[in-house]
N, C-alpha and C positions, 0 to 999 in steps of 0.2 A: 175672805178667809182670814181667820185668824188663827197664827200658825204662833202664840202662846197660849189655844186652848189644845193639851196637847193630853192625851189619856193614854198612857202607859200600859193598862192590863183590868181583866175583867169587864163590865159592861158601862157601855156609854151610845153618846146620839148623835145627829146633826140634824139640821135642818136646811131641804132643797125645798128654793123659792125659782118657780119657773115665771118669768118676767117676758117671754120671749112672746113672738107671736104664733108661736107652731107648741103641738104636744112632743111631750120629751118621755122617753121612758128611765126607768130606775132600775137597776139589775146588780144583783148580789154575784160576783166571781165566787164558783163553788169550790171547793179544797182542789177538784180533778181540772179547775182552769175554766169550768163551761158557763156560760152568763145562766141565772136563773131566774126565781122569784123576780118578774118583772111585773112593774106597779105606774101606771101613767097619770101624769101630769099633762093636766088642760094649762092653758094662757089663765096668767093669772091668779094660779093653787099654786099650796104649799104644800109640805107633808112634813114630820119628827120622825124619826125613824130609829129606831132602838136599834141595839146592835152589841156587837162584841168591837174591839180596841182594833184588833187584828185583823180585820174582812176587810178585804176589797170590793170594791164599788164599782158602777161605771155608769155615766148618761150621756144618752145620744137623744137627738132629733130622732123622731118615728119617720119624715121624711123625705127633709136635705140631708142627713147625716152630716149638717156644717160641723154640729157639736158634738163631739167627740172624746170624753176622756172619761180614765179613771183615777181614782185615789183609795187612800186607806181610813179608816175611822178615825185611826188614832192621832191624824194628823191634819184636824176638820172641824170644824164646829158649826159652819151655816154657810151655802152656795147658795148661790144665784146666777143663773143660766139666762144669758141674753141672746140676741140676735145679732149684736158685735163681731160673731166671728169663733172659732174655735177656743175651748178654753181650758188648757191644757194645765194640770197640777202631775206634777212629776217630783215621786220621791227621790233628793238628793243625800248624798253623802251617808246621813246616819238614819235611816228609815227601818220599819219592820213590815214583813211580808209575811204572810201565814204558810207559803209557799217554800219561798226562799231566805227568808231571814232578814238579815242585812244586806243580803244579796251576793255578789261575786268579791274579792276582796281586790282591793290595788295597792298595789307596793307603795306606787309613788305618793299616795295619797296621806296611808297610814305612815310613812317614816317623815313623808315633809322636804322629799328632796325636790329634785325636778325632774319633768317625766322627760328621758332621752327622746321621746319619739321613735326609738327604734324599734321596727319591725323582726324580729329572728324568721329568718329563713327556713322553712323547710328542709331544702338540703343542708341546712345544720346542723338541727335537733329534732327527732324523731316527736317532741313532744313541745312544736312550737306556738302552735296554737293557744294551749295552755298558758305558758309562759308568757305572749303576747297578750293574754285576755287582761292578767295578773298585775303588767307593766312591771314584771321582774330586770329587766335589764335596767331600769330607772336606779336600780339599788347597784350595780355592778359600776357603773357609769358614776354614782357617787362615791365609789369607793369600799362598797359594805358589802364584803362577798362570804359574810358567819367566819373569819378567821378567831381563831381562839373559842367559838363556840364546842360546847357537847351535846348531839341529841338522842336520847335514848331510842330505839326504836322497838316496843315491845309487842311482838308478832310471834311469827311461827318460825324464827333461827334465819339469818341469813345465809344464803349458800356461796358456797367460795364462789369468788370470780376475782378476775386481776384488778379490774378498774374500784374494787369494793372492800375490798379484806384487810386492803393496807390500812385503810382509814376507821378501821377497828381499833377502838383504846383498851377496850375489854368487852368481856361476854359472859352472861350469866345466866345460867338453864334454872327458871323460878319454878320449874314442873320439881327437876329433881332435886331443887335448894344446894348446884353448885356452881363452880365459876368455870365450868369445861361445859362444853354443848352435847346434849345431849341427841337424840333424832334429829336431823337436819334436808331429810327428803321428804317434809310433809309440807305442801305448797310450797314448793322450794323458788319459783318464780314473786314468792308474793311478797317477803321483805327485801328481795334483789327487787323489784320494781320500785318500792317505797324507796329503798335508795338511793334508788337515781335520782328519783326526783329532788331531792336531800343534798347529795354528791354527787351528782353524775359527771362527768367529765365536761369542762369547756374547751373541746378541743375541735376542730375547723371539720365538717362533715361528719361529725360523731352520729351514727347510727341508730343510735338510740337517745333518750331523754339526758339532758343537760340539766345538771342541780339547780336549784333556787340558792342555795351558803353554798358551794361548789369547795369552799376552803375550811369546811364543819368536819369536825370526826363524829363518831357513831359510837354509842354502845351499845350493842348487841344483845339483847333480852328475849329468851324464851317466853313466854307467856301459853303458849297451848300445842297442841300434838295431840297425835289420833291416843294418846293415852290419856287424854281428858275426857270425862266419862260421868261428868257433872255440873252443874251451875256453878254449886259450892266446890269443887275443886278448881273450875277454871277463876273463881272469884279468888281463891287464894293464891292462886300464881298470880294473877296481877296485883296485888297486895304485895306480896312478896317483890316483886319487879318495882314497881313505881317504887319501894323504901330503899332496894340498893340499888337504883337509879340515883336516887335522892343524892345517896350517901357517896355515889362514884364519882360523884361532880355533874351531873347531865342540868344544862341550860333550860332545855326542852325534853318533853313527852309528846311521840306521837306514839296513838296505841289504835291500830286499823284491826280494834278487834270490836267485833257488836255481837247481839247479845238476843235470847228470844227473849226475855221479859222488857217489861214498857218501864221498870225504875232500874237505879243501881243501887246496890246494897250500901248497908251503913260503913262496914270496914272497908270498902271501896272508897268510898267519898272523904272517910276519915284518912284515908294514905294519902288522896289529890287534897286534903285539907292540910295535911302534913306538907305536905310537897310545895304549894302556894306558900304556906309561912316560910319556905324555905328560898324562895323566889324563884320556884322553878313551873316555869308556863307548860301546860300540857293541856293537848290538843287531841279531844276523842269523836272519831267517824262517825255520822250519824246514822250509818246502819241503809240496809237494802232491803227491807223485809215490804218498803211503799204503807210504811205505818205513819199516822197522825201522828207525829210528835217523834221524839227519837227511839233510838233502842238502848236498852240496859246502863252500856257505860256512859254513852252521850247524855244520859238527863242528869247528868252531875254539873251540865254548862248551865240549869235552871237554879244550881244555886251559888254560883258565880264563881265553882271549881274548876273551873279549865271551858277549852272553846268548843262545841259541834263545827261538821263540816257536813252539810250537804253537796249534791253532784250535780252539776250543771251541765246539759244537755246546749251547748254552744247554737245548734242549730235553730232551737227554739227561743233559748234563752230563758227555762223554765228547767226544773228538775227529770232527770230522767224518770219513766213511769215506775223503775224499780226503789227507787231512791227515795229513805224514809222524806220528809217535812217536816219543818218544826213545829206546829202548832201552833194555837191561840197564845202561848203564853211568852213574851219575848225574853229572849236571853240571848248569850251570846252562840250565835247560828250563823257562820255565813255559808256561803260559796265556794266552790270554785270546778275547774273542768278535769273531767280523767282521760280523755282521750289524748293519743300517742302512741308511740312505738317504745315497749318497753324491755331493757334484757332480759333474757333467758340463763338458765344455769348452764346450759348448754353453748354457752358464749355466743348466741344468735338475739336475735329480737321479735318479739311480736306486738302488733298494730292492735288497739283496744278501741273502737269505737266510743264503750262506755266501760271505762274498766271500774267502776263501783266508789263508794265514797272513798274505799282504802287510797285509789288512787288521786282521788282529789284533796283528800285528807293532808298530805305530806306537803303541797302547794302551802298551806295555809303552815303549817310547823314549821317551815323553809321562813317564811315572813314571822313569823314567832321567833324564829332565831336572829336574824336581821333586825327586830325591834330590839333584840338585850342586846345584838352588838352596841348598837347605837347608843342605848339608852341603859346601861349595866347600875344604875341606881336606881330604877325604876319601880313599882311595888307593882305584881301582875297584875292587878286590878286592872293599873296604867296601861301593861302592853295589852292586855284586851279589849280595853276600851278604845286604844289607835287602831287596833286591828278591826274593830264592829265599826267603826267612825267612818272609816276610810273606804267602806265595804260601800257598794250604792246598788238599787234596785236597778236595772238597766230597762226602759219600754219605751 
């Protein structure tokens, strides 16, 4: 393998040379994960194989199944399958998946510190798992707990609660263009969850979800309410949002809002274009709709305006079956998990198996905040580039 012939995007090849004394078979991983188009190799054939940058592969022995592995196109240019022994290619560190992107993110990997090794407890945080996957305590343990950050969060209004409200700098209703909130009981659990995850408390059996910047404020942005009644009006409240985010001081954008069309509009991407010159990192969900590629806001990370997040299904280690994929085309896409226990407006908590990209979304903004602590000269280019780097395909 030569891992300086390396193809980026659009189409390209490889060529598998079976050298072995057994037939090998050739199989394409289809978008839904299932091996298909299988193509057999005798002792001693080869084959070229056309392809897309982005598809995963796999061959195995038809059968020892000694040999056993998969890889991606784009990171391949000619195998050779022996009798040696298993031969295992695994994408490290900064890889693309059609799947999952860059894959799961890691704290300790994108900031550069050192990973504690610590495990968080379940009876600590409702939402340890997560945290655990992330290697979030790696950053607390160095010292970089988002103090001095702002992250805007533009959703559907936060609802009062004690552990949350305080950590309000300001708030702005982009529906009704003013700085008092307007409706505030529509998914009233859903920017209280992003929260947490954001701020939640580090405090010893806490109940629910423990923050990623624990020591971040929040500004609080309307963005939608059951009086949104259009594409074109919800397009202009996040316009509206993201420029007096900008202009409030916010470090970070998360916006755990998606969208039914497959693009984002131009005045959309013009305000995250605004917003990037401004050096302010913003981080949009990649949507639940189980679409090829992302939805509405997130195809804005295809032109290097902020990050996607897809949802990562822990148990498989594969995206949940609701949960969009990014596509053939790489950009910045990763990971991460939404499962947890998250508050209620009702001061209780409830348990999410798969609580949607929204809530995987804010993991990744959390570490978006944590790279400008660190690195506050930084050009976003940079903090997305430590955050896609550091992310790795896990199999």
């Amino acid at each position: 393998m030569d891992s300086n012939l390396l193809s980026t995007t659009g189409r390209t090849s490889f060529k598998l040379s079976n050298s072995s004394n057994e037939i090998i078979a050739l199989e394409w991983i289809s978008h839904d994960g299932n091996f298909v188009q299988r193509e057999i190799l005798n002792p001693n054939e080869s084959l070229i194989k056309s392809t897309f940058s982005t598809h995963a592969w796999a061959v195995e022995y038809m059968k020892s199944k000694e040999l056993n592995f998969q890889f991606y196109s784009s990171h391949i240019a000619s195998i050779e399958a022996t009798a040696k022994g298993p031969m295992m290619h695994r994408t490290e560190n900064i890889g693309w998946s059609s799947f999952k992107g860059y894959g799961p993110i890691n704290v300790a990997r994108s900031m550069n510190v050192p990973d504690d090794g610590v495990q968080i407890s379940k009876h600590y945080a409702g939402n340890f798992e997560a945290l655990n996957l992330i290697r979030a305590s790696a950053a607390w343990t160095a010292g970089y707990t988002g103090q001095g950050m702002t992250i805007a969060i533009l959703d559907a209004g936060l609802a009062n609660h004690i552990d949350y409200q305080s950590r309000v700098v300001a708030e702005y209703d982009a529906i009704l263009n003013r700085e008092t909130m307007g409706i505030n009981n529509y998914y009233v659990d859903h920017a209280l969850g992003v929260a947490s995850v954001l701020i939640g408390p580090h405090k010893e059996k806490n109940k629910t979800a423990i923050g990623v910047v624990p020591e971040a404020k929040l500004l609080n942005v309307r963005v939608t309410g059951p009086e949104v009644n259009s594409s074109e009006m919800q397009c202009a409240a996040m316009v509206r949002g993201i420029k007096w985010a900008v202009k409030t001081g916010a470090n970070v954008i998360f916006i755990p809002v998606q969208g039914d069309s497959g693009h984002a509009t131009a005045n959309f991407e013009q305000a995250l274009e605004d917003a990037k010159a401004a050096g302010v990192v913003t981080v949009v969900i990649g949507g639940n709709f189980s679409r090829w590629g992302g939805s509405a806001c997130s195809t804005a990370a295809q032109h290097g305006l902020c990050v996607a997040v897809g949802n990562l299904d822990m148990a498989t280690g594969m995206p949940f079956p609701d949960s969009n994929v990014p596509g053939e085309s790489p950009h910045a896409w990763v990971m991460a998990s939404s499962g947890g226990i998250y508050p209620t407006a009702d001061g209780g908590g409830k348990y999410y198996l798969n609580g949607g990209t929204s809530f995987a979304g804010p993991y990744v903004a959390g570490l978006a905040a944590l790279l400008r602590q660190k690195y506050p000269r930084s050009s976003v280019d940079d903090i997305i580039k430590l955050i896609t780097s550091g992310a790795q395909l896990a199999y």
